[in-house]
Backbone as a printed PyTorch tensor [residue, N CA C, xyz], in Angstrom:
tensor([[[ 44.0360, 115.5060,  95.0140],
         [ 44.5360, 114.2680,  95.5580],
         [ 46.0500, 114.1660,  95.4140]],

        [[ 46.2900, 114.8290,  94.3130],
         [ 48.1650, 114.4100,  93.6660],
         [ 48.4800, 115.5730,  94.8230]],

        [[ 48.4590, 116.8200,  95.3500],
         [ 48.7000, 117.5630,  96.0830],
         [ 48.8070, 117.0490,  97.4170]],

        [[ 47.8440, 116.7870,  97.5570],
         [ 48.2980, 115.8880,  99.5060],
         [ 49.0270, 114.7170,  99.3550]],

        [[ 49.2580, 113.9580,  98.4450],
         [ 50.1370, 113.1660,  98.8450],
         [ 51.6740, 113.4070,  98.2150]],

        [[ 52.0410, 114.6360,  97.6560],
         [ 53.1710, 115.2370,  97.4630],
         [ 53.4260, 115.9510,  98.9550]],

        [[ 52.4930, 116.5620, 100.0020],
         [ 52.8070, 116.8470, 100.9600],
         [ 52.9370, 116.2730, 101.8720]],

        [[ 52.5740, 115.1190, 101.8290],
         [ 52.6140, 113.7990, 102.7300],
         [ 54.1400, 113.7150, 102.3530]],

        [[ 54.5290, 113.3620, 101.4250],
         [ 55.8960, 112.7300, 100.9700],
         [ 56.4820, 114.0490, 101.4540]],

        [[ 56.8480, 115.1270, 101.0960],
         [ 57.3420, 116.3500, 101.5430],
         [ 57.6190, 116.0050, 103.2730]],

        [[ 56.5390, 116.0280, 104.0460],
         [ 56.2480, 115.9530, 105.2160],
         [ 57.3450, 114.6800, 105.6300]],

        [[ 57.2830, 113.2510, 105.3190],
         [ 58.1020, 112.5170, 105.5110],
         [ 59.1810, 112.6160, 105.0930]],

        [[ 60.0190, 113.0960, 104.2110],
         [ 61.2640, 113.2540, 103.8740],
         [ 62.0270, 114.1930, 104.6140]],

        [[ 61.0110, 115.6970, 105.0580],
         [ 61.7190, 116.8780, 106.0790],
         [ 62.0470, 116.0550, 107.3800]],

        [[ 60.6150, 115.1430, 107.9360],
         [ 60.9320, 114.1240, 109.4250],
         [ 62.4480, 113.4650, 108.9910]],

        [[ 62.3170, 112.3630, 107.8560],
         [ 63.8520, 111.7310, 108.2730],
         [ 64.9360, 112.3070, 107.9920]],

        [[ 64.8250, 113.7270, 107.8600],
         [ 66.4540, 114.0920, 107.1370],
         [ 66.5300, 114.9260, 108.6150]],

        [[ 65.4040, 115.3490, 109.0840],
         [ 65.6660, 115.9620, 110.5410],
         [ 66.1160, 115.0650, 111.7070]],

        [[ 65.6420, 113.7160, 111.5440],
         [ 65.9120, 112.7520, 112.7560],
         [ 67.2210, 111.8920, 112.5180]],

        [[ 67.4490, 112.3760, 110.9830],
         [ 69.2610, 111.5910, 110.7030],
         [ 69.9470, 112.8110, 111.3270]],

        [[ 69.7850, 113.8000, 110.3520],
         [ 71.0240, 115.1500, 111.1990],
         [ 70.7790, 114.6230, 113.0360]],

        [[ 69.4920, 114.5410, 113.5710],
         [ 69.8270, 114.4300, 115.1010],
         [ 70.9110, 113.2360, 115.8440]],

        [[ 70.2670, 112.1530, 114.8740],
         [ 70.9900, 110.7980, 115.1910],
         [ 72.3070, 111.1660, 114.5570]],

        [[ 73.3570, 111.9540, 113.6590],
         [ 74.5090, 111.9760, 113.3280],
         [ 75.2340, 112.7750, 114.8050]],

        [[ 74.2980, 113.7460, 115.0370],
         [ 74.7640, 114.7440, 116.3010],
         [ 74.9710, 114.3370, 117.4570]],

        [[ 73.9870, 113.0330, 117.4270],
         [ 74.4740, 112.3970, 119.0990],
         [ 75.0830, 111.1020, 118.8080]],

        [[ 75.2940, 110.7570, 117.9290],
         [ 76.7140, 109.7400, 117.5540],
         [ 77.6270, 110.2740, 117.4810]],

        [[ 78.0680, 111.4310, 117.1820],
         [ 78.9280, 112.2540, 117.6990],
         [ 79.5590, 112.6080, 118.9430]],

        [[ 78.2760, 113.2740, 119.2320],
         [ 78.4590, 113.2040, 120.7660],
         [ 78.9950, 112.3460, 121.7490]],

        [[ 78.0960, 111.2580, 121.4420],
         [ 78.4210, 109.7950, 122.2320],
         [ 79.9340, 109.7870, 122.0890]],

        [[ 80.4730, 109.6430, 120.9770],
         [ 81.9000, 108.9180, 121.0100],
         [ 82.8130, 109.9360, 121.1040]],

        [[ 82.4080, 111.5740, 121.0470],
         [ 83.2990, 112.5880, 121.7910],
         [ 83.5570, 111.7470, 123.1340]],

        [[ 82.2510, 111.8630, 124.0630],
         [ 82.2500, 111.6710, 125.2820],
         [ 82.9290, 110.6230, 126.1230]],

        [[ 82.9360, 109.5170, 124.6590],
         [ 83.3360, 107.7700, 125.3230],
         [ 85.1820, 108.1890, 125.3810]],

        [[ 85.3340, 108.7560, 124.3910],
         [ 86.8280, 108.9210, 124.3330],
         [ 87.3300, 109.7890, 125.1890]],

        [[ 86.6920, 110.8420, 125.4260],
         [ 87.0300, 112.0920, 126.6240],
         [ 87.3020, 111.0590, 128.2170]],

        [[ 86.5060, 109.9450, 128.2800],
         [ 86.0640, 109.3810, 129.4360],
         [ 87.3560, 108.2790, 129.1620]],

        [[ 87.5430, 107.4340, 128.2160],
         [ 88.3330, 106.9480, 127.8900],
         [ 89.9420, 107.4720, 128.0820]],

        [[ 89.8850, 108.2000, 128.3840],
         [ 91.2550, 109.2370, 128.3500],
         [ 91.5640, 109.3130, 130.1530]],

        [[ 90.4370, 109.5980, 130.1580],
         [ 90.7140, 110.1070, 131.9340],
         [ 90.8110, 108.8880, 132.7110]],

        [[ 90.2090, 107.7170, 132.5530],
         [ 90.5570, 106.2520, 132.9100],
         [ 91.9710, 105.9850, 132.5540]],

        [[ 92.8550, 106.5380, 131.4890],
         [ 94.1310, 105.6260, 131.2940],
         [ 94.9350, 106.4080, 131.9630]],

        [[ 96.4600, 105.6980, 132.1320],
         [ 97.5130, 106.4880, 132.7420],
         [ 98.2530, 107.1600, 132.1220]],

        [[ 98.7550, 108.4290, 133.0160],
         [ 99.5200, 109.6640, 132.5200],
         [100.6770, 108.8170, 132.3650]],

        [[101.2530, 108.7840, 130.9900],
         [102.3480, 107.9030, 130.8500],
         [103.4350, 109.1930, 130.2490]],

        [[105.0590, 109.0980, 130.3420],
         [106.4650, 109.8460, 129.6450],
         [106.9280, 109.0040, 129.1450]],

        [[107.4790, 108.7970, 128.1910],
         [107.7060, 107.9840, 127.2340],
         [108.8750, 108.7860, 126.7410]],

        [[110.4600, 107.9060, 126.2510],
         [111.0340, 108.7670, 125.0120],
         [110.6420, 108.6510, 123.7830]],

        [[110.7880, 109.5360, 123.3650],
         [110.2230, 109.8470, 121.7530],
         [110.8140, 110.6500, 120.9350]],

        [[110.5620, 110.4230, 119.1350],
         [111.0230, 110.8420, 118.5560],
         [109.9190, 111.6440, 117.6630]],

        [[109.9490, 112.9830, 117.1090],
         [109.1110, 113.4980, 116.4500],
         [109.4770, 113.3640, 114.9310]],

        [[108.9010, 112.2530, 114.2480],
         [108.8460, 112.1460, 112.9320],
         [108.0700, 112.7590, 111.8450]],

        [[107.2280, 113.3880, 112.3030],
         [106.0890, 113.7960, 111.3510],
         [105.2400, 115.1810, 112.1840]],

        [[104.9920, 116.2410, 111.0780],
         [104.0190, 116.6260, 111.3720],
         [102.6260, 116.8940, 110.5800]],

        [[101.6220, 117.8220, 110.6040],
         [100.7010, 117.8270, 109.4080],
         [ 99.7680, 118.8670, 110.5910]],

        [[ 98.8990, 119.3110, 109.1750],
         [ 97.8350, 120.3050, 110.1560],
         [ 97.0250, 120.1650, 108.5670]],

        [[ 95.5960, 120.3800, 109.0690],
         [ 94.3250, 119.7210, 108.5730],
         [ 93.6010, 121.3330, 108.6050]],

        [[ 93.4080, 122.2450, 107.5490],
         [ 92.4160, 123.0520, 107.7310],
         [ 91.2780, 123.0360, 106.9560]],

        [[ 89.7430, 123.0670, 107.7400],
         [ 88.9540, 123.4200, 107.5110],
         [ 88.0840, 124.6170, 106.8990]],

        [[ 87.6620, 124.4240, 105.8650],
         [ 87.2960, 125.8300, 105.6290],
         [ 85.7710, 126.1700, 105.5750]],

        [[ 84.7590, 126.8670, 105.8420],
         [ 83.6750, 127.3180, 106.0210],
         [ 83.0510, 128.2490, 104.9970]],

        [[ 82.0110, 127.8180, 104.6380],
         [ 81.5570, 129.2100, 103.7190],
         [ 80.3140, 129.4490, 103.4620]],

        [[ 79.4160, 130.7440, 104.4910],
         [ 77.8530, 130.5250, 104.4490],
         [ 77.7610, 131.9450, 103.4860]],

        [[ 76.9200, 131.4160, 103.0030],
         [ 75.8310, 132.4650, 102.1380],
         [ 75.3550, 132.9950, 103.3610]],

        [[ 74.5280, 134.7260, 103.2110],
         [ 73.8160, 135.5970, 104.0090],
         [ 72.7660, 136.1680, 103.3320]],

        [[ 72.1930, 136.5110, 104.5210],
         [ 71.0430, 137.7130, 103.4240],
         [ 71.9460, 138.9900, 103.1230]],

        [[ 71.4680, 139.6710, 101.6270],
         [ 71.7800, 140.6320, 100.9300],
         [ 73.0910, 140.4720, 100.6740]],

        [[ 73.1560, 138.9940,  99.6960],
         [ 74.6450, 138.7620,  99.3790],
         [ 75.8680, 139.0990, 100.0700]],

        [[ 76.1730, 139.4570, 101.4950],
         [ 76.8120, 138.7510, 102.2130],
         [ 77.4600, 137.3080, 102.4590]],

        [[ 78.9640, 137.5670, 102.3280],
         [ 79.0450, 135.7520, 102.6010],
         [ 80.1130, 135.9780, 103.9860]],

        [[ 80.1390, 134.7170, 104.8260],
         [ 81.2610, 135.0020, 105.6380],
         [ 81.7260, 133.5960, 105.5040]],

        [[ 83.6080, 133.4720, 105.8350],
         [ 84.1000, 132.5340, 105.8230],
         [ 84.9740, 132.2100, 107.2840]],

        [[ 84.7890, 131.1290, 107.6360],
         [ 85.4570, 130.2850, 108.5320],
         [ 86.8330, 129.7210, 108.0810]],

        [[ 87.5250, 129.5450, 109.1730],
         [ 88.5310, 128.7640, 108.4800],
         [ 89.5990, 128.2790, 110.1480]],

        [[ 89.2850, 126.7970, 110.2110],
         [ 90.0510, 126.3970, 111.4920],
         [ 91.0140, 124.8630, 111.4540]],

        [[ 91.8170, 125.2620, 111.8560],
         [ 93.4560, 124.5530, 111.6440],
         [ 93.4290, 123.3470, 113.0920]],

        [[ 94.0100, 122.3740, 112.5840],
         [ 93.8710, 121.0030, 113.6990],
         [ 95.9760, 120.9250, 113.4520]],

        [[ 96.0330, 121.0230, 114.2770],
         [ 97.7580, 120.3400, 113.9950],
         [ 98.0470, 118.9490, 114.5960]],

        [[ 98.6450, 118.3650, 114.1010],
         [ 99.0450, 116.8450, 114.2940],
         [100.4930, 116.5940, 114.3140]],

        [[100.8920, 115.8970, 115.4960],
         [102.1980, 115.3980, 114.9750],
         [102.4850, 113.8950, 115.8910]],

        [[103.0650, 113.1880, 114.9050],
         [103.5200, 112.0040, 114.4360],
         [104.6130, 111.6770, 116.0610]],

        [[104.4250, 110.8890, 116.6340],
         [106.0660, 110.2400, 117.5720],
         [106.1670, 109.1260, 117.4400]],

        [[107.3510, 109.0840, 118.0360],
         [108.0840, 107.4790, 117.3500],
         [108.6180, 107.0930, 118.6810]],

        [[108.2550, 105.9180, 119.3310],
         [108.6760, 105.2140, 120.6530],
         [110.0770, 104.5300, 120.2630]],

        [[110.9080, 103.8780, 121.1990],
         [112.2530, 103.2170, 120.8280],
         [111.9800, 101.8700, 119.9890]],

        [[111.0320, 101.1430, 120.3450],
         [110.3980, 100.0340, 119.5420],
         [110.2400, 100.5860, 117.8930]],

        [[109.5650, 101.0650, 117.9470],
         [109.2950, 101.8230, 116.4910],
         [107.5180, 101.8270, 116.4920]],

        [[107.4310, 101.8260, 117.2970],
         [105.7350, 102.2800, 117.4190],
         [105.3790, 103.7480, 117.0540]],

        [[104.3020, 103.9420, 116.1750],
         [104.1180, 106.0050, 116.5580],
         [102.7950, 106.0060, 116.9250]],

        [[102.6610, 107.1740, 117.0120],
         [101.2180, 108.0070, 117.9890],
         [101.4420, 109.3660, 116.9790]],

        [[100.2220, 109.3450, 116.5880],
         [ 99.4880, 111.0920, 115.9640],
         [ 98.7770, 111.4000, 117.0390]],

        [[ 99.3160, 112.6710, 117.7390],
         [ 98.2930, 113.1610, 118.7440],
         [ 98.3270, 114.9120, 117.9720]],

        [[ 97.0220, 115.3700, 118.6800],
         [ 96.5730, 116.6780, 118.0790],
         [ 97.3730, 117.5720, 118.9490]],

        [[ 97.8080, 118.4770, 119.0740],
         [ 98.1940, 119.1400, 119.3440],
         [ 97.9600, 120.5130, 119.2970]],

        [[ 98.0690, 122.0580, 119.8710],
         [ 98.0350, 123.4700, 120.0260],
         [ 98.7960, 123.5100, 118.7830]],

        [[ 98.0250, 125.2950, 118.5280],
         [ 99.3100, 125.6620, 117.4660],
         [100.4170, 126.1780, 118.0470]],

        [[100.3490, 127.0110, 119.4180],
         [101.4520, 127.1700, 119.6680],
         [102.5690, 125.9180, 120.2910]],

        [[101.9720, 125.0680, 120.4620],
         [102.9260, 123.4030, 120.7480],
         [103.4680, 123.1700, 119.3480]],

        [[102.9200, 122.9530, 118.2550],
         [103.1420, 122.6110, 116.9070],
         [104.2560, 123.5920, 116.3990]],

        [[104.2560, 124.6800, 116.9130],
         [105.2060, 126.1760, 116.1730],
         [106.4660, 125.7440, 116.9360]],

        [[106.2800, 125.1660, 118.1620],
         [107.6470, 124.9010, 119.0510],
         [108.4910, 123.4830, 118.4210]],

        [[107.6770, 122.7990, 118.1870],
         [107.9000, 121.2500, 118.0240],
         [108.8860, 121.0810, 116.6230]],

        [[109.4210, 120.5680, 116.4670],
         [110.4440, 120.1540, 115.2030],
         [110.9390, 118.5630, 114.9220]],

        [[110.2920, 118.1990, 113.3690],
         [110.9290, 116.4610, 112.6790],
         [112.2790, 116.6250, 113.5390]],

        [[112.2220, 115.2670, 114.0820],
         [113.8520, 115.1270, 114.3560],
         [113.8820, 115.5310, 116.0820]],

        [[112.9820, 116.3150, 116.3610],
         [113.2900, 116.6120, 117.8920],
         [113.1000, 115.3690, 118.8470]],

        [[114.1340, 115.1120, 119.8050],
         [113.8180, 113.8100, 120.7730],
         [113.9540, 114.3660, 122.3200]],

        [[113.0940, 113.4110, 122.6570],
         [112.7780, 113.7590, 124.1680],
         [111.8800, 112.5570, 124.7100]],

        [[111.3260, 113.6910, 125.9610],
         [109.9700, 112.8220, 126.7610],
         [108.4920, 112.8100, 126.5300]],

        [[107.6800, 112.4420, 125.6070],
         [106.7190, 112.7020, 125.3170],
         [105.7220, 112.3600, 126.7240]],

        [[104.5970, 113.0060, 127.4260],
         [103.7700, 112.7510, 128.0590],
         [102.3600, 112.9330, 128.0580]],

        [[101.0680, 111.9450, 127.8900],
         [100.5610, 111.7580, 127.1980],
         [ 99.2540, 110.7250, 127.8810]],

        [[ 98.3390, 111.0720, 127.8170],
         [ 97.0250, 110.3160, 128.6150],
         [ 95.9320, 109.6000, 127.6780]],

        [[ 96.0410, 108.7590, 126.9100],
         [ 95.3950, 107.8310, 126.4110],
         [ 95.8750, 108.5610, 124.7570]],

        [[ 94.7440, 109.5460, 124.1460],
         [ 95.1780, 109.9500, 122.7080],
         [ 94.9170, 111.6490, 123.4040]],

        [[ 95.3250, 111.8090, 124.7490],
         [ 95.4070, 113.2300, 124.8390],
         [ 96.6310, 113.8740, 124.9170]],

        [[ 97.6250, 114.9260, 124.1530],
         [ 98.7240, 115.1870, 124.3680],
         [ 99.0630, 115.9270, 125.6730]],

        [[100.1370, 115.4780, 126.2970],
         [ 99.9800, 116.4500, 127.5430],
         [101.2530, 117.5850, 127.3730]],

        [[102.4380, 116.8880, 126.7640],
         [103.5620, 117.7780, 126.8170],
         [104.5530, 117.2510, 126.2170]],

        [[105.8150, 117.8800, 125.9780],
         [106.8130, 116.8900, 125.1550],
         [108.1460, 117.9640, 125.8660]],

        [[109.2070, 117.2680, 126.4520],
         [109.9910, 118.1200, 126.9950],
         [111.3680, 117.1410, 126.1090]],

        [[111.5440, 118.3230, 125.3300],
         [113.0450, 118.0180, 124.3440],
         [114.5890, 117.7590, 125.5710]],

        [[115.0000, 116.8380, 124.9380],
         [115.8470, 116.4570, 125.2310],
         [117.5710, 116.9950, 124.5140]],

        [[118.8080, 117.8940, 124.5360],
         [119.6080, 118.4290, 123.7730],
         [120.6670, 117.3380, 123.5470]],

        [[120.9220, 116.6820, 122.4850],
         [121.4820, 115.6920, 122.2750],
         [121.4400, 113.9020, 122.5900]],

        [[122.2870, 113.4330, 121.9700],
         [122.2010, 111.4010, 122.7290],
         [121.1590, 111.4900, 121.4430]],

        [[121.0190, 109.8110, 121.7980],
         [120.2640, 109.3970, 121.0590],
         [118.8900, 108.2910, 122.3070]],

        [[117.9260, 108.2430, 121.7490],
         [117.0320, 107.0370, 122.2360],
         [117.0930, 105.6920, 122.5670]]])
């Protein structure tokens, strides 16, 4: 009797930890999608800007294998910080090769579609 209802409980605990991981995956999803959609509705706006900040976020990965094998992941998000003439900023994500080009202090035209980066064309001297 103590046996089937340890597998009963077994049985219900594998269901909700399987139907949360699903429900985390398409809440995910969902608000990838709302924002992707969200993006393409707003306008391609150029803006001057100032690059105040940058930062990059890496992730790191690490699975166990069979026959003690391990392999590791490891993936980099770059971010950088702009500053409008008001004093407003925007963190948009950015390429690494955009991020390797980009420099604190660089001013220009930032262009840019809701929180999608589109481009930033430096400006050589003046001020904002």
């Amino acid at each position: 009797m103590v046996y089937g209802f340890g597998f009963v409980l077994f049985r219900i605990m594998f269901a909700l930890a399987f139907f949360l991981v699903i429900g985390m995956f398409l809440v995910f999803a969902v608000k990838g999608i709302a924002q992707w959609n969200q993006n393409n509705h707003s306008p391609r706006l150029t803006v001057p800007a100032v690059i105040v900040a940058k930062r990059t976020n890496v992730i790191r990965h690490h699975h166990g294998g069979a026959g003690g094998h391990h392999h590791h992941h490891t993936s980099t998000s770059y971010y950088v910080t702009f500053q409008f003439g008001g004093g407003d900023r925007m963190e948009l994500l950015v390429s690494g090769s955009e991020y390797g080009m980009l420099m604190e202090g660089d001013q220009g035209d930032l262009s840019f579609q809701g929180t999608r980066y589109l481009g930033f064309e430096r400006k050589q001297g003046g001020c904002l």
